[in-house]
C-alpha positions in Angstrom: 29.5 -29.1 83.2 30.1 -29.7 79.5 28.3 -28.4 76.8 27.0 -30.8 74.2 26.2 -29.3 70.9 24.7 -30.6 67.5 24.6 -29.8 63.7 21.7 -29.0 62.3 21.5 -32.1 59.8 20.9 -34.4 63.2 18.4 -31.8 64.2 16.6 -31.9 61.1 16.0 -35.6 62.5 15.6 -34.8 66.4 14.0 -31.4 66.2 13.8 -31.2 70.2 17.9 -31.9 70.2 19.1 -28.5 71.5 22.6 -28.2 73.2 22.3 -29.0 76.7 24.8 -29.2 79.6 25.2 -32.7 81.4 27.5 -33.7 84.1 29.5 -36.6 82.3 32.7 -38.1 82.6 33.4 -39.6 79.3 32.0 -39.3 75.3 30.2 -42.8 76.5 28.2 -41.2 79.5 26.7 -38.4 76.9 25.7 -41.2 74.3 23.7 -43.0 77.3 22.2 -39.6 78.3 21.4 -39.4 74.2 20.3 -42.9 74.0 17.3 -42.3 76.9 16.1 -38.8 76.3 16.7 -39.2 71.9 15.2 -43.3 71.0 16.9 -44.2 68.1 19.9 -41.2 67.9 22.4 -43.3 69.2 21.7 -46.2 66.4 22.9 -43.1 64.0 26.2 -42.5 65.9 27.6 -45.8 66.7 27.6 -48.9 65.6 25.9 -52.7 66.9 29.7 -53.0 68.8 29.1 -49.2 70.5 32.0 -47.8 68.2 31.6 -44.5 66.7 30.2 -44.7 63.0 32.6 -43.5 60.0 30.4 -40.5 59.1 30.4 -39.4 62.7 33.1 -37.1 64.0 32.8 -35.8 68.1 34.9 -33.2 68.7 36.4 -32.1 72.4 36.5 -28.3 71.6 38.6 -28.2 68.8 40.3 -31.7 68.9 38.6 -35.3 67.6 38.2 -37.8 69.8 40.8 -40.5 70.2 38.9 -43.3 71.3 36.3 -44.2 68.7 35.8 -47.3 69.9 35.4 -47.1 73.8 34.4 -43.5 73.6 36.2 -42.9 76.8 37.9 -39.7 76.2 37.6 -37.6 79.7 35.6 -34.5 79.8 36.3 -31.8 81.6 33.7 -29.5 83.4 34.6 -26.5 80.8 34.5 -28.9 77.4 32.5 -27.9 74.8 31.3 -31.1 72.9 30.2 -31.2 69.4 28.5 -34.4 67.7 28.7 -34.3 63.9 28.2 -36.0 61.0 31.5 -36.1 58.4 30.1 -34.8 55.2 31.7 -36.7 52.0 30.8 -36.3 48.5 32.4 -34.7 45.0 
């Protein structure tokens, strides 16, 4: 199953959020799985059109997602996920 993981700046937020395992097909089934176990988490990391926010990056082991806007990148059972926020600044 993949493994979802977190920085700690949206666990600062969601101090229950740990990395978990979840059988999911796509990005899209993990941010339902978010959206009922973490009210309100999802609101941070997409938009009102379910597209992924600008300071959000979700990385498939070492690769960004492609489809920020579907979310519909495949998992595979081995895929490490990681949900983060881009950090911008001077």
């Amino acid at each position: 199953m993949p493994k979802v993981n977190f920085t700690s700046a949206l666990r600062r937020f969601y101090p229950d959020l740990k990395p978990f395992e979840i059988e999911a097909k796509t990005v899209s089934d993990i941010l339902k799985h978010l959206n009922q176990n973490y009210p309100g988490l999802t609101d941070y990391l997409v938009d009102e059109q379910g597209r992924l926010r600008q300071h959000v990056n979700i990385f498939i082991g070492d690769k960004l997602i492609k489809d920020k806007i579907g979310l519909q990148d495949v998992l595979s059972k081995d895929d490490e996920v990681y949900i983060m926020q881009a950090l911008s600044g001077g």
